[in-house]
C-alpha positions in Angstrom: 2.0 1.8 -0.5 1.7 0.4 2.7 -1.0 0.0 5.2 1.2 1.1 8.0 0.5 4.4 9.0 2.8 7.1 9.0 3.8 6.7 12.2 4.1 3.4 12.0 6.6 3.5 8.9 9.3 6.1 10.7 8.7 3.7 14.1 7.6 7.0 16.2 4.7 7.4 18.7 1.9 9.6 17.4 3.2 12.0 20.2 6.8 12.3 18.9 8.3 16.0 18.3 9.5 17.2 15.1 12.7 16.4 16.3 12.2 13.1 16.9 10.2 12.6 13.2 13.6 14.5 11.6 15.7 11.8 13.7 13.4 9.0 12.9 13.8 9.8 9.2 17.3 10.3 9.1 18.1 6.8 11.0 15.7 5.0 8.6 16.9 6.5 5.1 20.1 6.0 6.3 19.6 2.1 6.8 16.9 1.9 3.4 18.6 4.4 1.2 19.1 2.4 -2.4 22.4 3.3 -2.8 23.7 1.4 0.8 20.6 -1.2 0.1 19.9 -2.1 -2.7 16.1 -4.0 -2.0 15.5 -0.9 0.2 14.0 1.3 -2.7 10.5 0.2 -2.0 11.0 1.2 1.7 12.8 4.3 0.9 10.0 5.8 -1.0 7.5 5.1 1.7 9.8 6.6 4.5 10.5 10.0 2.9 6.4 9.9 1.7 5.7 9.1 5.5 8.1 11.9 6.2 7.1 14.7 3.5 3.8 14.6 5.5 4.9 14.4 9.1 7.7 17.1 8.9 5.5 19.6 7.8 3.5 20.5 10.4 0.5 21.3 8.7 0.3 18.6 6.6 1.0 16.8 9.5 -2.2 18.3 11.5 -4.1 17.4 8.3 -3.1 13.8 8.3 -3.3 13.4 12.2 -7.6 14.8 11.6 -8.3 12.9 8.5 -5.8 10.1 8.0 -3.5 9.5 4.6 -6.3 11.1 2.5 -6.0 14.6 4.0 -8.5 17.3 4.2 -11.3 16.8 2.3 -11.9 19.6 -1.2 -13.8 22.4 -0.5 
């Protein structure tokens, strides 16, 4: 994985709405998707990763308070 954050991989501000993360994601898988590039796999998986966390917002409020690791156990 990279050592880009989240935001950083879908190339939105911290700030963005949900529709701009949806967009962001979209615009991106379209351009890394395997099937239209074929060294984009790597990519591809880290995008929709980014993405599974960011588009749900409370994942998203988790990673925003304590990073890629989430919410510590209870």
């Amino acid at each position: 994985m990279s050592t880009k954050s989240y935001y950083e991989i879908l190339e939105v501000d911290e700030t963005a709405t949900d529709s701009e993360i949806k967009r962001a994601y979209r615009q991106l898988a379209m351009k890394y998707h395997p099937d239209k590039n074929a060294d984009g796999a790597e990519m591809f998986k880290e995008i929709s990763h980014a993405y599974e966390t960011l588009g749900d917002p409370s994942k998203r409020a988790d990673y925003d308070e304590f990073g890629a690791q989430g919410a510590p156990e209870d």
